[in-house]
N, C-alpha and C positions, 0 to 999 in steps of 0.2 A: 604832717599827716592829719589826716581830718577824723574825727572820733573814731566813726566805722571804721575805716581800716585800721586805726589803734586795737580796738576792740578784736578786729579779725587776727591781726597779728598775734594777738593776747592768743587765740585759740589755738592757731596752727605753732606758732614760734615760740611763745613763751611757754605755754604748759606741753607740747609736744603731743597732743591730742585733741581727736576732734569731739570725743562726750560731751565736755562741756555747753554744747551751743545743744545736745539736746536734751537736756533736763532742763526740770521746772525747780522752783522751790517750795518748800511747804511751810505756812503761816505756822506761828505759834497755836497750839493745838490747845484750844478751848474745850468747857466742860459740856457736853454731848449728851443731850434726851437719852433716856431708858430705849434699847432696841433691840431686836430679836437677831438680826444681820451685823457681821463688822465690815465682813468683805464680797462684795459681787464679782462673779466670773461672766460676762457677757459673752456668750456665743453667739456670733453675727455671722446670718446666710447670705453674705453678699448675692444679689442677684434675683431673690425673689423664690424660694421652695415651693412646688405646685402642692394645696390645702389639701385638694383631694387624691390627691398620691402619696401623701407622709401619714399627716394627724386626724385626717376628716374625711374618710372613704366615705365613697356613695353607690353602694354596690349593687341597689337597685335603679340607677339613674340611666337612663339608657347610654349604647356602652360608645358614643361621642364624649358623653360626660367621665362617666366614670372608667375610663383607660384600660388599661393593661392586668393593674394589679388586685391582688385579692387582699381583704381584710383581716387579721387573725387576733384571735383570742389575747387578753393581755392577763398580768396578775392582778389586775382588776374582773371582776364579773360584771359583764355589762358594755366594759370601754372595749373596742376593736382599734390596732392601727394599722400600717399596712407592715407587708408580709415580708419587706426588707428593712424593715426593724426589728426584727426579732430580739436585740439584744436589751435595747430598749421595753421593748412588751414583757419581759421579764421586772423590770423596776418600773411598772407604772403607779405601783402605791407609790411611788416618792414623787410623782409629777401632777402638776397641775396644768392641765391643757387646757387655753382658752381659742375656742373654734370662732368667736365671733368680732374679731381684730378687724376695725375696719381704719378707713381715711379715704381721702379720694386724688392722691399723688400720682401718677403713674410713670413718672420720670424717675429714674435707678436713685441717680447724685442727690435730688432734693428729696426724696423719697426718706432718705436714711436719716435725714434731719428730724423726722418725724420719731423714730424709734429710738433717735440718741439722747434726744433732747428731751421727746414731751410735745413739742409746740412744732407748729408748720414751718417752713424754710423761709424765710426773708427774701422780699424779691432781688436783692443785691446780691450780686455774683460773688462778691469778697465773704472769705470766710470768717474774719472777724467781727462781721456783722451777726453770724449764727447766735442763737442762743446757746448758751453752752451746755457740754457734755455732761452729762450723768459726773461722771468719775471728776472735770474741773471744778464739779460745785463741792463736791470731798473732798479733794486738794485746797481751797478757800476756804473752807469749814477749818483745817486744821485734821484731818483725818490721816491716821497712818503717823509712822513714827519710825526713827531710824534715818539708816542711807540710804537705803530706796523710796524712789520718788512715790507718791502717794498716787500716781494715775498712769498706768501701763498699759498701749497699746501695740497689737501682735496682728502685724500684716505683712506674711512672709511675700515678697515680688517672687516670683520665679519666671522661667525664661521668655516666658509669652503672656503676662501679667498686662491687662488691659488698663491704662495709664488714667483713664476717666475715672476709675473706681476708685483707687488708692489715691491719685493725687485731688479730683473734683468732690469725692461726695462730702457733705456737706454735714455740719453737725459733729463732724471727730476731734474734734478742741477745743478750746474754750470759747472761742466767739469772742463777744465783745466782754469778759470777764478781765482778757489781755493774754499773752503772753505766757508771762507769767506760770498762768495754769495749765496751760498746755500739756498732754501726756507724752511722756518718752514713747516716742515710734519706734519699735522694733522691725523692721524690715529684712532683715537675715534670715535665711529659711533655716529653723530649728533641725530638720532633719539631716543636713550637712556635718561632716567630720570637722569641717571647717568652723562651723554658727559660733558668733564671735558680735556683742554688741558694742558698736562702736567701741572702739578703744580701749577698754575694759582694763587690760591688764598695762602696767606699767611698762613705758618703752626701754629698752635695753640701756643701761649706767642709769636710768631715773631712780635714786634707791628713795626710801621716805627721806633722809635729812634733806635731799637736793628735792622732793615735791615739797617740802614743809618749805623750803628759803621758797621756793616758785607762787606759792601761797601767798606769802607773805608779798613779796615783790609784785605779785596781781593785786592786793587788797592796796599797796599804795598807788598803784598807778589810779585804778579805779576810785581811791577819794580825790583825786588829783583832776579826775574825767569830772565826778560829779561838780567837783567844786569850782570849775569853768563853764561847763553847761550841766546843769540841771536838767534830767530826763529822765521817765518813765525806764525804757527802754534798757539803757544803762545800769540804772538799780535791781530789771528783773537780768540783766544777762550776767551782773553780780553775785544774783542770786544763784542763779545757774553754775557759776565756777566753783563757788564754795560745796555746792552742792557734789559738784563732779568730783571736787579734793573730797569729801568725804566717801563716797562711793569708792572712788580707788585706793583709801586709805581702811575700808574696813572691812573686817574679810567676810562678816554676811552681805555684803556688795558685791564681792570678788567671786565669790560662789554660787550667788542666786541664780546667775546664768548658766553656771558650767552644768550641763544636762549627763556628762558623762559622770557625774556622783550618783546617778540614779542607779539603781538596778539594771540588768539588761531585761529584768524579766518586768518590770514596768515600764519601759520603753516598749517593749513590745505589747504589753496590754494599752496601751493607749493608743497604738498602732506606725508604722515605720513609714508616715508619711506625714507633711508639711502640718495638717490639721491637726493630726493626734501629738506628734511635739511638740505645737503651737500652746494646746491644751494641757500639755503635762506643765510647760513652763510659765503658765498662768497659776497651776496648781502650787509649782516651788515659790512663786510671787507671795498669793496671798497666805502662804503658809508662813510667809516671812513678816508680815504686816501690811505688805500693799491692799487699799482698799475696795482698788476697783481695776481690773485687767479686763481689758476687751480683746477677744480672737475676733478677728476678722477671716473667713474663709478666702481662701489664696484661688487663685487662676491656677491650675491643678499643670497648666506645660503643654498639653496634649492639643496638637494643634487640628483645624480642622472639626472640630466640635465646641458646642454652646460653654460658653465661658461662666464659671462662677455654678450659680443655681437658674441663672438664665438662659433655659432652655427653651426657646422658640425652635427650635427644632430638635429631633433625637430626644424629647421629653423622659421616654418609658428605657432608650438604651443609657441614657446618659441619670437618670436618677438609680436606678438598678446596681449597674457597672462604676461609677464615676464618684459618686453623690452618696448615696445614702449608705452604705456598707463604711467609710472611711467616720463619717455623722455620727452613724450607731454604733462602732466602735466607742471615740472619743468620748463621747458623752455617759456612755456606760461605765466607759473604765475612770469617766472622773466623780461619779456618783459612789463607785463604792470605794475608789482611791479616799477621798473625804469622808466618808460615814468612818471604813476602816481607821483614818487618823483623829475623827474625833469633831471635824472640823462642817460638816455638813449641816450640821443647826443654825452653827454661827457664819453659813457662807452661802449665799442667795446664787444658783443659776439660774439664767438665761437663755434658753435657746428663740431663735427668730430670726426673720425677712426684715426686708424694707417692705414687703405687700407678695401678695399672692400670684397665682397663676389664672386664666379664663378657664370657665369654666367649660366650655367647647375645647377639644382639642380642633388646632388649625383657625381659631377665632381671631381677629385682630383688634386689637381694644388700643394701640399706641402705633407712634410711627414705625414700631419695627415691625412688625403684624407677626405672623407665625405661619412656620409652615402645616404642611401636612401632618408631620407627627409631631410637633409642637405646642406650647401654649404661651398666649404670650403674658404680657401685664397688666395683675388686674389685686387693684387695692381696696375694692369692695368688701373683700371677705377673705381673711386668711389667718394664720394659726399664731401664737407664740406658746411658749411652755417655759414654765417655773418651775423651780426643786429648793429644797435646802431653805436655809436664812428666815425660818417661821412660816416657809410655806406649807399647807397642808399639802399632802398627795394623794394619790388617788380617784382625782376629780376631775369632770371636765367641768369647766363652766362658759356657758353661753354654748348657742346651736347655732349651726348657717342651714340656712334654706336646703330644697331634695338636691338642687345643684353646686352648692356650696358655694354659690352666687355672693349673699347677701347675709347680712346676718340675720336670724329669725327670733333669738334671745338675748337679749343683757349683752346688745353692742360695747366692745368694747373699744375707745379714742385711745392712742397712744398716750395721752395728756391722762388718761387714767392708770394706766399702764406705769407709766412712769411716777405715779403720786403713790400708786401700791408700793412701789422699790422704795420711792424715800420712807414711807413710813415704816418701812420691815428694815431702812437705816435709821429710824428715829430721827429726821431734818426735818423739822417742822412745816407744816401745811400751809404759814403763811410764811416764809422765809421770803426775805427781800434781800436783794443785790445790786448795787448798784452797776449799771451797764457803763459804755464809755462817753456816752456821754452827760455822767450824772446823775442818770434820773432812777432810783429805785423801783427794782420790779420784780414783783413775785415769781420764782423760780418756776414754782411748777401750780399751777390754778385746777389741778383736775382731783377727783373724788378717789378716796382708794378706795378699791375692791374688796371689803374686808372680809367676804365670804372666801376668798384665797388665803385668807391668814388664819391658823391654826391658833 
């Protein structure tokens, strides 16, 4: 048999489970700068959320511009958002809105490179060319500790999940870091009776004496692998198995997933669909030490309508109805789930697009154009929001233009965007990593905002 299939066998045959091939390992955890953040929760709007119908009303814009919706009052005086956030408009002292989020991507897949990473997408179609994730560069730092893996990714597929987003966009693992650091994908929709990650529980006779001999008999073959051919590859999927025995051997492993230890009355405040589960089970993560979980917003099933936050068409029925009611949910119920547990100082959210919407409704700015009640793609100007992990709240920073076109103040790059996060993680400003081929390079080159940090 030739390595790979050794190795495949090792997965399927000998440990009688498939976890293993999807864990990372975590480096020996080093001593770690003064920081205000341990753990980020990244809420990702697959699709692109239109600026001026969430965060950035423009209600005297004429009404091509400024849609459907009305602006309302928030618990700030002064900040307006719009009128199906309400749950949100209640905790806006805890958020930092920045209105003037620019790049000039307009493609979904390389688009999100920008917001994951920091830096622009690599013209190479392979994904280990990406620069890597926020969360791979914690996981290589040595961040997080325990059996769960130090980088956790929540992209539940559901029945009519559009295959470009989840399997092409670009930026959601390590890149050229390797392997190695890659996040456990969770792909299982939380909100099932069923939601079960990979493998998790022990399969029927596997009791611990017979995974402890399984263990062992993996660690031999696997010096046996290395010590024929020496490889990369081998040493991270090494890593990986031991990783997996420890997860199924201990029972804050065994539990971090089971979502039915929650309350049903927090199940239901986080809301009883794909997004708000997705989110409570980022919240059981980094309650456990994980340092970094990313939600990915799901393809919602409903056929016949704009997928994701990609609305070129149905804009005002599908943000209304679809989109923002299940958003302001989640996001609410995990701002005060956190503060209520203590943990919202020390836990940086995220909410955000890969880019915006045009400011015309029915404008065509990309190859998909937009219909009549639509908007389509536009990376000009568009919103992210911050909470928790040393952010101040309360604030908006930066303006966009009457049409929320362009930014008008204190442009914000993603590459800044992403140097604010590392610094509220304390990773230093010049950190260097070497990529795959060698050559050492600064993780993240851009300035942080430190008017967002309290």
């Amino acid at each position: 048999m030739r390595r790979r299939q050794v190795v495949q066998a090792g997965s399927s045959g000998l440990l009688g489970m498939s976890l293993p091939q999807l864990l990372q390992a975590q480096a020996t955890p080093e001593p770690a700068p003064p920081r205000k953040a341990k753990a980020v929760i990244l809420l990702f709007m697959w699709g692109g959320p239109a600026q001026m119908d969430t965060w950035d009303m423009k209600p005297n814009a004429p009404a091509e511009v400024r849609g459907e919706f009305k602006p309302i009052s928030t618990s700030v005086p002064g900040i307006q958002i719009c009128e199906h956030f309400p749950l949100l408009a209640e905790r806006t002292d805890q958020l930092a809105i920045i209105r003037s989020m620019t790049h000039t991507d307009v493609n979904h897949t390389s688009a999100t490179h920008y917001l994951l990473t920091g830096k622009s997408p690599p013209a190479s179609p392979d994904l280990r060319n990406d620069w890597p994730h926020m969360g791979a560069v914690l996981a290589k730092l040595g961040r997080g500790q325990g059996a769960l893996p130090p980088f956790i990714s929540m992209r539940p597929k559901l029945e009519n999940t559009v295959p470009r987003f989840v399997e092409q966009s670009h930026g959601q693992f390590a890149g050229w870091l390797g392997p190695t650091w890659d996040p456990l994908t969770i792909d299982s929709d939380p909100e099932k009776p069923d939601y079960r990650v990979g493998d998790m529980h022990l399969l029927h006779g596997l009791n611990d004496l017979r995974l402890d001999r399984r263990q062992s008999l993996l660690g031999q073959l696997e010096q046996k692998l290395e010590t024929l051919e020496g490889s990369d590859s081998v040493t991270a999927m090494n890593q990986h198995y031991s990783k997996a025995f420890e997860l199924l051997a201990s029972a804050v492993g065994r539990e971090a997933f089971d979502l039915t230890r929650e309350p049903q009355t927090v199940r239901d405040r986080y809301g009883r669909h794909p997004h708000g589960q997705s989110v409570l089970q980022a919240r059981r993560l980094v309650e456990r030490g994980v340092p970094l979980v990313t939600v990915f917003w799901p393809n919602d099933g409903i056929k016949n309508v704009s997928v994701y936050w990609d609305t070129h068409s149905r804009n005002f029925i599908d943000h209304r109805d679809r989109l923002m009611p299940p958003a302001d949910q989640a996001f609410s119920a995990l701002l005060d789930d956190l503060g209520e547990r203590g943990l919202l100082d020390e836990t940086l959210v995220i909410w955000t697009g890969e880019f915006g919407r045009t400011p015309k409704i029915g404008q065509r700015n990309s190859d998909a154009g937009a219909g009549a009640d639509g908007r389509d793609h536009w990376p000009n100007c568009f919103t992210s929001v911050l909470a928790g992990g040393g952010v101040r709240g309360g604030q908006v920073y930066g303006s966009s233009d009457q049409h929320a076109a362009y930014p008008a103040s204190n442009a914000v790059n993603p590459v800044d965007l992403t140097a604010t996060v590392y610094e509220l993680l304390g990773v230093p400003s010049d950190l260097e990593l070497t990529d795959n081929l060698g050559r050492p390079l600064v993780v993240c080159p851009g300035q942080p905002i430190h008017s967002l940090i309290s």
